[in-house]
N, C-alpha and C positions, 0 to 999 in steps of 0.2 A: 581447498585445492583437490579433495579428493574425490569430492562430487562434481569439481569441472573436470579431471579426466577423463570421470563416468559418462557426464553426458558428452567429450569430446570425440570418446570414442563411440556413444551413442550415434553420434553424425556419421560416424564412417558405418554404423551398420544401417541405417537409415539409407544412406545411398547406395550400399551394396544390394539392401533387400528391395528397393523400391523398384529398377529394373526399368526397362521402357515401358512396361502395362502400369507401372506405379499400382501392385493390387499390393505388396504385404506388405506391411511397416515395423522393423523392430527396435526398439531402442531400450534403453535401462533408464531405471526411475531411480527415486531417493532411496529407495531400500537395495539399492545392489542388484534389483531383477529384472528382468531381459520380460519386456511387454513384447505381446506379438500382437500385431492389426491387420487382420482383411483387407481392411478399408478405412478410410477414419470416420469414427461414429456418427452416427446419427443423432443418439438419444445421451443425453448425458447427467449424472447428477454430480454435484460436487457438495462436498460435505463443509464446504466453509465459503465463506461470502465475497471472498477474489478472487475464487476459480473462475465462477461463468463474465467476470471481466477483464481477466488474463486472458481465457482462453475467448471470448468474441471479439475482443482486440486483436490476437493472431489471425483468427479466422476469418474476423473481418463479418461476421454474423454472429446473432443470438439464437438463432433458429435452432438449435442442434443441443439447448443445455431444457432442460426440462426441470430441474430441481435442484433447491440450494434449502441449507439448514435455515433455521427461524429468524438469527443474525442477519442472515441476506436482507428481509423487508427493513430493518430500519436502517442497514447501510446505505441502500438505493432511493430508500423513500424519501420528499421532503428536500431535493436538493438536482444537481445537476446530472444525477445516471437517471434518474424518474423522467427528467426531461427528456434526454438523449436518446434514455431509452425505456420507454415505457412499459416494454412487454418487460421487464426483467419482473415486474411486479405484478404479474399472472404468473409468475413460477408457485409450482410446488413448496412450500414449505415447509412440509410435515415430514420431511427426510427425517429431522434431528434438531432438538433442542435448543436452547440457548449454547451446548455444548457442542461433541462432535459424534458423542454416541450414535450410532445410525439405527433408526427407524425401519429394521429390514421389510417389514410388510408397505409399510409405505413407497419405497424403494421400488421393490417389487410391482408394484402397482403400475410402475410407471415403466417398467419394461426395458431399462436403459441399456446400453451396446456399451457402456463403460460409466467407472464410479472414480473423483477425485477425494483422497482421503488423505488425510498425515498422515505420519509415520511415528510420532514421537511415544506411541503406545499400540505393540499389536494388538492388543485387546481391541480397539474400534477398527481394526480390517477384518478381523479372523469372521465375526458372524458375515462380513460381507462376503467373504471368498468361500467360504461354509456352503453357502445358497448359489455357487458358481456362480456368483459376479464378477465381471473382468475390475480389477484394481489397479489404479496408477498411484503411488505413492508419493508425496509433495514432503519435501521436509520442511523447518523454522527453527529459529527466525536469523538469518544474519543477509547479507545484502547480497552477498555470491547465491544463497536461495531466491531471494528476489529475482536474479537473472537467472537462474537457470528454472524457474514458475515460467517465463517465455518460451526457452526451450522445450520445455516439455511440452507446451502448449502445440510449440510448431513440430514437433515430432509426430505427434497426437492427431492435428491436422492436416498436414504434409506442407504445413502453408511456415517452412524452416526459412524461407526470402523474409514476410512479415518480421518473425520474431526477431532476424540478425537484421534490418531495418532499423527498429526500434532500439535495440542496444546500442547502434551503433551511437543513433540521436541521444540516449542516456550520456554514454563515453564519450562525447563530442561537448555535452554541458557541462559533464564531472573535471573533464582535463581544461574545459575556462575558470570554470569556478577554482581549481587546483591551483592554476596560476594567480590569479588573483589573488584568494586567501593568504596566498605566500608574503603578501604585502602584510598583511598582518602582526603586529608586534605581539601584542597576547589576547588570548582566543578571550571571549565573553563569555562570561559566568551565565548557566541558562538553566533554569527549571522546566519539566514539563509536566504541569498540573492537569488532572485528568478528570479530580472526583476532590471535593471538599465537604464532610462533613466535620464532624466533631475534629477529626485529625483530618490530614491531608495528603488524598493516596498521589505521588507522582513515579513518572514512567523513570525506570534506572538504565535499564539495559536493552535497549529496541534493535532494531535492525538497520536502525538511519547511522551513518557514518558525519558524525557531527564534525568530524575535523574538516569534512569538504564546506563548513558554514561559517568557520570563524568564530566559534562557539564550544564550549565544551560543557556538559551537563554534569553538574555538581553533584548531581546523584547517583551516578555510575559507579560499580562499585565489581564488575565483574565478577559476580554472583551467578552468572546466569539468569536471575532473574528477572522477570519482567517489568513488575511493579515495585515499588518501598511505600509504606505509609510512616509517614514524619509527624512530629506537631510545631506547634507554633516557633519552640524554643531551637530547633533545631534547620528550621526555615531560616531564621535569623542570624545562625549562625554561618548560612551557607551565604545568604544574603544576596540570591539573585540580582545580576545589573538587568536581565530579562527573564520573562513567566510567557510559556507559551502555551495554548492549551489545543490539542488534538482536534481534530475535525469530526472524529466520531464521538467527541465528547458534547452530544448537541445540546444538554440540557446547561451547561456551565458557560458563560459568556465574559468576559474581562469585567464587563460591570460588576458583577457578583463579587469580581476578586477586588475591586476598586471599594466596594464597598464593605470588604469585611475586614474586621479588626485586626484577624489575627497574622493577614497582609500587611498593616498598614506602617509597619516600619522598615518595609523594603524597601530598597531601591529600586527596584521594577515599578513596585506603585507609586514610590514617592514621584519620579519620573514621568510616569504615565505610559510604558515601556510592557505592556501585558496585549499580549494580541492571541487572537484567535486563529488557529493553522485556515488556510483556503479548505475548499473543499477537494482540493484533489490531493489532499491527505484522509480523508473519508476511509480509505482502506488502508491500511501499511503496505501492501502487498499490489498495488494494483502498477499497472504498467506507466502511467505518469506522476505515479508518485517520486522521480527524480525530481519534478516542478517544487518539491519541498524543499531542497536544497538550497537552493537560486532564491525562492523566498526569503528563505529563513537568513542566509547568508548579508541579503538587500536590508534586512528589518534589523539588521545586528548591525551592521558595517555600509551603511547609505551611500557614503563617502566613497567607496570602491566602485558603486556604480552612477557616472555622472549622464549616462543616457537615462533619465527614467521611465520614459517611453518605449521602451527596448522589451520591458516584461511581458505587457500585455499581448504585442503579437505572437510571442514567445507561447505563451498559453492558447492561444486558437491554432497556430499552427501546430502544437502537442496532439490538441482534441483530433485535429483535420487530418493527423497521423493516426494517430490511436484509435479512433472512435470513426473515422473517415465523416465525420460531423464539421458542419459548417456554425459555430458557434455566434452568438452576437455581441454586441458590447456588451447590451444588458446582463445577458448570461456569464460576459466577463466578471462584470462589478459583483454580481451575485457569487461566485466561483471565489472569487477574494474578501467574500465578505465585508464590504467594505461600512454596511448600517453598526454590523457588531465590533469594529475595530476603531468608530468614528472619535472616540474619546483619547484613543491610544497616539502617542507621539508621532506626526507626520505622515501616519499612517496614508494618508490619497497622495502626500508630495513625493513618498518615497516611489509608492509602485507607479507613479505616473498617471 
């Protein structure tokens, strides 16, 4: 609540300082500080791998982001943003690491009119602002950040029409899916397995609001934390009725889970109940990452929706917002995964 006041009043200084020449832009970021803009940038880097598709979905271009942390290539690589968008994989990489430490010479290099950074450690803004770089600050991870990553987006741009567009289509799928779920007697018991080696690292605490799915994840534990790694005995105990695995989790496939032991007295697998997220879960953070919702919702509770052909339009018109991209069926089938999910229960009958 107290970063949607920030950026609500963000809005009114946003249209106080824009004026009829539209030349200054000011608004406040995650950190509580009042950003000032000439203009909105030209050059931009962002320190993590949803920025520059947050922000060219407000803006409506890619032209304008120039560099993204080392994360960014295998987000985009290998899937439906490489498609869509090609240039995002001539960006700069060499901003920052696997992590979000920044690469100030690198940086540098690139000359940029503005830097997208967390906030959740001053220690990776201070060398930015050190070397008078202009900083906007993004906080994580809860779902109010997700919507306000738009706003700041359209602050940043001036393009604040895009970004309340776009929430509104978010808060227009949340309040069906809302209704719907309501029909639900008791939520599904749901894993989300991410990495399985000797033990089994799964997501606890994400940013996704699982009660809009009919779903509750057994591993939540309001920690804050992101991750829990579990073993076998204690998988068992929670005893998923569904295993769902992440979209950026590209090396792990349901087969794997289908075929390993320490699965095999689940109910997810005995089932065949193990699916693979679509791809426009790929990011947590990106602007039709609501699409996971309505998925996940459909894969849990089939029964609630007896259109099954209702999804797939639902998905091009996303992209044809978002992306202003004309997507194809094929690019559908690919987006849903449907080669990796072919073993998994009803999976082509459900999404139509």
């Amino acid at each position: 609540m107290r970063h949607k006041r920030r950026l609500l009043a963000a809005a009114a200084m946003l249209l106080a300082s824009m004026g009829a020449a539209q030349a200054e832009v000011t608004f406040v970021d995650h950190r509580g500080k009042t950003i000032t803009l000439k203009e909105p940038p030209k050059r931009i880097v962002s320190m993590f791998a949803s920025g520059p598709l947050v922000y060219s979905a407000v803006e409506g271009t890619t032209e304008h982001i120039v560099g993204v942390n080392v994360k960014g290539k295998k987000t985009y690589a290998n899937g439906i943003y490489e498609e869509l968008m090609p240039e995002l994989m001539k960006l700069n990489f060499d901003v920052a690491g696997d992590g979000f430490a920044p690469n100030v010479e690198a940086i540098l290099a690139l000359k940029p009119d503005l830097v997208f950074q967390w906030v959740f450690d001053p220690k990776i803004i201070e060398p930015l602002e050190r070397v008078n770089l202009q900083v906007v600050g993004w906080d994580c991870c809860t779902n109010q950040h997700r919507r306000d990553y738009l706003m700041l987006a359209g602050y940043t741009s001036t393009r604040i029409d895009r970004a309340q567009t776009i929430l509104a289509t978010q808060d227009k799928s949340w309040k069906s899916l809302t209704d719907l779920v309501a029909k639900v007697d008791k939520p599904t018991g749901m894993l989300v397995v991410d990495q399985v080696k000797e033990s089994i690292q799964v997501v606890a605490n994400s940013s996704q609001d699982f009660a809009l799915t009919g779903t509750v994840n057994l591993a939540a534990d309001n920690s804050g934390e992101w991750w829990r790694t579990i073993d076998a005995e204690q998988l068992l105990v929670w005893n998923p009725q569904i295993i769902v695995i992440p979209a950026y989790a590209t090396d792990l496939k349901p087969a794997d889970i289908y075929g390993n032991a320490m699965f095999a007295g689940v109910d997810a697998v005995k089932n065949k109940r193990v699916y693979k997220f679509p791809q426009f879960n790929r990011s947590p953070d990106s602007a039709e990452i609501y699409l996971s919702d309505e998925w996940l919702a459909r894969v849990a509770h089939p029964d609630l929706f007896p259109d099954k052909k209702a999804f797939k339009p639902t998905i091009t018109d996303a992209y044809k917002l978002i992306y202003q991209k004309d997507i194809t069926e094929d690019q559908v089938k690919s987006i849903l995964e449907l080669e990796q999910n072919k073993e998994s229960t009803g999976y082509n009958d459900i999404l139509g």
